[in-house]
N, C-alpha and C positions, 0 to 999 in steps of 0.2 A: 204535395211533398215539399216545393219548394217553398212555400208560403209558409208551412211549420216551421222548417230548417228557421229561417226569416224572424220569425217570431220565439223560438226559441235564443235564437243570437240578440236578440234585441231586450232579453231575460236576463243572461250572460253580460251583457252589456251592460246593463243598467246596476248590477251585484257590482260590479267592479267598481263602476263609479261611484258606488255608497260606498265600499270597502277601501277606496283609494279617492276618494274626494278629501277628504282631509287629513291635514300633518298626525294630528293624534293618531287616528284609523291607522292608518301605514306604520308609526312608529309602534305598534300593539300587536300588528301583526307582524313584523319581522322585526322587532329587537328582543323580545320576549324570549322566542325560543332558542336563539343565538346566548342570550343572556344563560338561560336555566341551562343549555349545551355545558357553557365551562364552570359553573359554579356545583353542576352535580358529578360535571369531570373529575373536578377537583375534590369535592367534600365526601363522594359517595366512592368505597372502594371494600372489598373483600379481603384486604390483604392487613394481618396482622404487622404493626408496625410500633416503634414509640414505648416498647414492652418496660414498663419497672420491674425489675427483677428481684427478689427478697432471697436474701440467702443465710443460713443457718449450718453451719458447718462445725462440727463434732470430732473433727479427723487433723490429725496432725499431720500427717505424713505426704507424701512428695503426689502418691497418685490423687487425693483431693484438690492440693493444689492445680493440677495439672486438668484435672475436669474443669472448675473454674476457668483456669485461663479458658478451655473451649467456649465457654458459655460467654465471657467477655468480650471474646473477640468478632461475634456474630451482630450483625449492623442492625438487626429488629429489637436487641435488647438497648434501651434509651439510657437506661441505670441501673447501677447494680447497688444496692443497701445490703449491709450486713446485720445480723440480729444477731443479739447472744443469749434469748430462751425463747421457749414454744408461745407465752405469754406473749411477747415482742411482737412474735410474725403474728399472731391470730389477731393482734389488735391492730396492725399495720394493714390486713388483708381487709378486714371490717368495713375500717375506715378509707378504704378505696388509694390508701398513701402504696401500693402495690398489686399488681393484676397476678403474680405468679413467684411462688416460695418455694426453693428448693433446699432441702433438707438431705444433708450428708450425714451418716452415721460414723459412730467412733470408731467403727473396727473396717472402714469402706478399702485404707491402705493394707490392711493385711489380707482382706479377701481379695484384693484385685492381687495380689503376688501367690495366693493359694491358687493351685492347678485343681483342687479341689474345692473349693466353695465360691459361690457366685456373689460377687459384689451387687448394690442394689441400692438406689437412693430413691426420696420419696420428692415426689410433686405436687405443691397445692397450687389450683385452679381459682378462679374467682367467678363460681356457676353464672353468676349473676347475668354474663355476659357468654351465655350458651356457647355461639356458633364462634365466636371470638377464643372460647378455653378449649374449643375440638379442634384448632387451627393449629393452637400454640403447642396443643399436646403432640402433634401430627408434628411439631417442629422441635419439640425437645427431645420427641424420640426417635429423628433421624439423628440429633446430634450425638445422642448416649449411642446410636449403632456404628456412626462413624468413630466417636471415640475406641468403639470395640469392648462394650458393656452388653447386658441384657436387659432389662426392667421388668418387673412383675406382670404385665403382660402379652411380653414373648414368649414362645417356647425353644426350648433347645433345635427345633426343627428349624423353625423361622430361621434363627439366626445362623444354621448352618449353610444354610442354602442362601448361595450369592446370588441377588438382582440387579438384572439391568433394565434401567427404564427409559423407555422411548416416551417420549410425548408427540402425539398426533396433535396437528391444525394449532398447537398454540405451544410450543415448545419451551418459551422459557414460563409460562404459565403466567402472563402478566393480565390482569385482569379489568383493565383497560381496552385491551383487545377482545377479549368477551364482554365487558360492558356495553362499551359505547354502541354498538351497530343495535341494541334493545334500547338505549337512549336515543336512537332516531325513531325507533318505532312510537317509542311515546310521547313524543315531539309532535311526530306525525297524527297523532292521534288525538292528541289535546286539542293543535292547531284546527283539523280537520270537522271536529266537534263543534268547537265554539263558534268558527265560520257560520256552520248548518242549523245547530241548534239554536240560534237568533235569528235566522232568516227568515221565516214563515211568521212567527212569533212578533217582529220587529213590523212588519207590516200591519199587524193588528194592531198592535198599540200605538203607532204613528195615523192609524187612519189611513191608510192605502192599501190595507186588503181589500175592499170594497172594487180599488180603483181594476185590481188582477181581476177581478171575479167577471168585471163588464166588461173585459178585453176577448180579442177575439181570441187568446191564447187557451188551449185546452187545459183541464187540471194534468193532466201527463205533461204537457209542452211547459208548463210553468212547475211542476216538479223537476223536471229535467235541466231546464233553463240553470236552475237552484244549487243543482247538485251539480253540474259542470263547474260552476262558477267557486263551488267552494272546493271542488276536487284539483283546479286550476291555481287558484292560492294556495291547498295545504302542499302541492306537488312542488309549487316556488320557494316554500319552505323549507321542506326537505331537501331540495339540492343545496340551498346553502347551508345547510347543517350538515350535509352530507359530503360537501367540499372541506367544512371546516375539517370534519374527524378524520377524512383520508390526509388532505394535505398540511391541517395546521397541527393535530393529534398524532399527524405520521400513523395511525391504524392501516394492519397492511388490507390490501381486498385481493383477497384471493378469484372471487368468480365473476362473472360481467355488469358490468354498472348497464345497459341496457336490460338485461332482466331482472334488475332488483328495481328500476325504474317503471317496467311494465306492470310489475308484481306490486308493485308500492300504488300502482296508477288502480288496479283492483282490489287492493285492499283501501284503500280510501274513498274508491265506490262504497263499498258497503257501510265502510265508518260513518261517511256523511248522509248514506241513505236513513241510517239510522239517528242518526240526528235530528233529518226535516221529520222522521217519525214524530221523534220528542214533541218539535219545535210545534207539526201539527196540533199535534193533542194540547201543546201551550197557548194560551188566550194570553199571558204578557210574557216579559223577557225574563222576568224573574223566577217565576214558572218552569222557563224551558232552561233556565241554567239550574236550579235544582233538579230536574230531571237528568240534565247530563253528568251532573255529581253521582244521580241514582246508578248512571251507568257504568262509569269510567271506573270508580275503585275496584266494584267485582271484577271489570273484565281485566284489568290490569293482575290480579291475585290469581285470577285462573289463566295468566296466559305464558304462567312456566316461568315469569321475568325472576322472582328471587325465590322460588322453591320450582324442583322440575314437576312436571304433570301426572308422571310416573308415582311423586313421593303421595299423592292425595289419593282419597277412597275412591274405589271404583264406581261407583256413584255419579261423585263430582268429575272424575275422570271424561265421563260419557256426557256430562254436561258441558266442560268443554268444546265441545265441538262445534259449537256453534256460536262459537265466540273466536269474531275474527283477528283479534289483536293475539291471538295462541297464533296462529297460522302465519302470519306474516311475521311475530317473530321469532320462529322456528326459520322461514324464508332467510332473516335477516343474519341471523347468526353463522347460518349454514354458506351463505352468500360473501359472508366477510371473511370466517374464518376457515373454509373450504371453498372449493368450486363444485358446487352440487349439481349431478348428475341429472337429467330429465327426470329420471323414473322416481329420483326422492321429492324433485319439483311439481310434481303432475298435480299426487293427492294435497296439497297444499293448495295448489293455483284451483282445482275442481273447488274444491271446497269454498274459498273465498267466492268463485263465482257464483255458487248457490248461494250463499247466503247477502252476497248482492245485490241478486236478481232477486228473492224475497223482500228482501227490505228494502228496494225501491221498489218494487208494486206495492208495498206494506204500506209505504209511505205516501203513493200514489193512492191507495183508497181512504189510508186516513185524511188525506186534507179535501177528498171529493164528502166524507160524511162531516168533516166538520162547515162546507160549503151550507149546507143545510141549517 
């Protein structure tokens, strides 16, 4: 037992010093991810912003005015253009000189003073940009209700009944704070990959596979060796990325940096078991970084990151599950933006450990058949 132990660290040992023997090596593995941390901080976000505004206004009177002013004084719209025909706004929207046209009609001041008839303005969208015109429209017609209007469609119900809304776990709803703690997962995930999926691979093509094969070391002891070594780098990664977005990003964490570090220590088991998979079945490095491309887009798209798992067929639903980057960042979210309870932490943590504990024996019997 202690002779494995022995030979394993001495596995462990030798990954490090190819991974940290030189200035390139080191600056690839931790400037990178630091690097892609603030520039997807910054470039990648959910939140309508910057809006040109197109406006077409038909109405003389005091309550038009008075709706614009609302629309101007709101800090997402960046400008506001005026047009004076439908011709104007359709070729301004076209040509992309405007993401969103609002359209007041000639009689909008006499229905808003009528106790009988319902004033009503129209909104063009610019489809083109789907999730971007469901945001904006979700934002013009909170303004038209605080103005104290209706829109086409409301019903007289909606709007009678007054709401109050609470926000759970992320209250002013900034999207930063649900971003970023899924931008450590796939920090973690890229890191963790490329570590493992050159490992095995890298020995082949340098000529030192041979050298592992005539060692006293077992193929389990020299798998193992493998995946410490690269579990230990992607884990030194993660804290500093993980430093940055609590203390530099100010992101608040609500639940214990100790179980999101356990929980991070098993889902990058499994991430890099399934890499020396790759890396097994790869005869050069080129090989096993195509493979890990093969890997990393699907499981990134099924693991909830920009659509929820819920919105897909039941099908790909059940196919998820066995894709570990869904589960840890379910962990992650739940971890930064709540303090999550054992009994929601359990089937998360079970699950990462199956799939694990599969794909390192998985990865333990592909490099004993490719020994052959």
């Amino acid at each position: 037992m202690l002779g494995s132990i022995r030979r394993v660290w001495r596995i462990v040992a030798k990954e490090f010093q190819i991974s940290f023997g030189s200035k390139k090596t080191r600056i690839v593995l931790l400037f990178p991810p630091v690097m892609q941390l603030i520039i997807f901080a910054a470039a990648v976000t959910l939140e309508v912003q910057n809006v040109r505004l197109g406006v077409y206004c038909l109405d003389s009177g005091v309550e038009g005015a008075s709706l614009l002013k609302s629309f101007s004084t709101r800090p997402i719209f960046k400008e506001t253009r005026y047009f004076h025909s439908h011709s104007e706004l359709k070729s301004a929207i076209e040509n992309r000189e405007i993401f969103a046209a609002l359209i007041i009609p000639e009689d909008f001041s006499q229905k808003r003073l009528s106790p009988r008839e319902t004033a009503e303005v129209q909104l063009l969208l610019d489809g083109r940009r789907a999730n971007a015109s469901a945001i904006l429209g979700g934002y013009v017609a909170a303004i038209l209700q605080n103005y104290g209007m209706r829109t086409t469609t409301r019903s007289d119900d909606a709007l009678a009944t007054g709401i109050v809304s609470r926000r759970w776990f992320n209250p002013n709803l900034l999207a930063h704070d649900a971003f970023m703690p899924c931008l450590i997962c796939l920090l973690a995930t890229t890191v963790g990959m490329i570590v493992s999926t050159l490992s095995i691979a890298r020995e082949r093509e340098t000529g030192t596979f041979e050298q592992l094969l005539v060692s006293p070391a077992t193929p389990m002891e020299i798998v193992l060796g493998k995946a410490i070594s690269a579990v230990m780098l992607a884990t030194l990664s993660v804290c500093i990325v993980t430093a940055i977005v609590i203390l530099g990003f100010r992101v608040p964490f609500q639940g214990s940096l100790w179980v999101l570090l356990a929980t991070m220590l098993l889902y990058l088991t499994s991430v890099v078991s399934v890499g020396l998979m790759i890396s097994a079945l790869s005869t050069t490095q080129q090989q096993a970084t195509l493979g890990m491309f093969l890997f990393l887009p699907p499981a990134i798209m099924l693991s909830g990151f920009a659509t929820p798992v819920e919105n897909m067929p039941l099908w790909l639903q059940n196919f998820t599950v066995i894709n570990p980057v869904r589960w840890e960042m379910k962990l992650a979210r739940g971890l930064f933006l709540r303090d999550m309870s054992f009994e929601a932490i359990a089937p998360c943590v079970a699950a990462l450990a199956i799939i694990a504990i599969f794909s390192f024996f998985a990865a333990v019997y592909m490099f004993k058949r490719r020994m052959k």
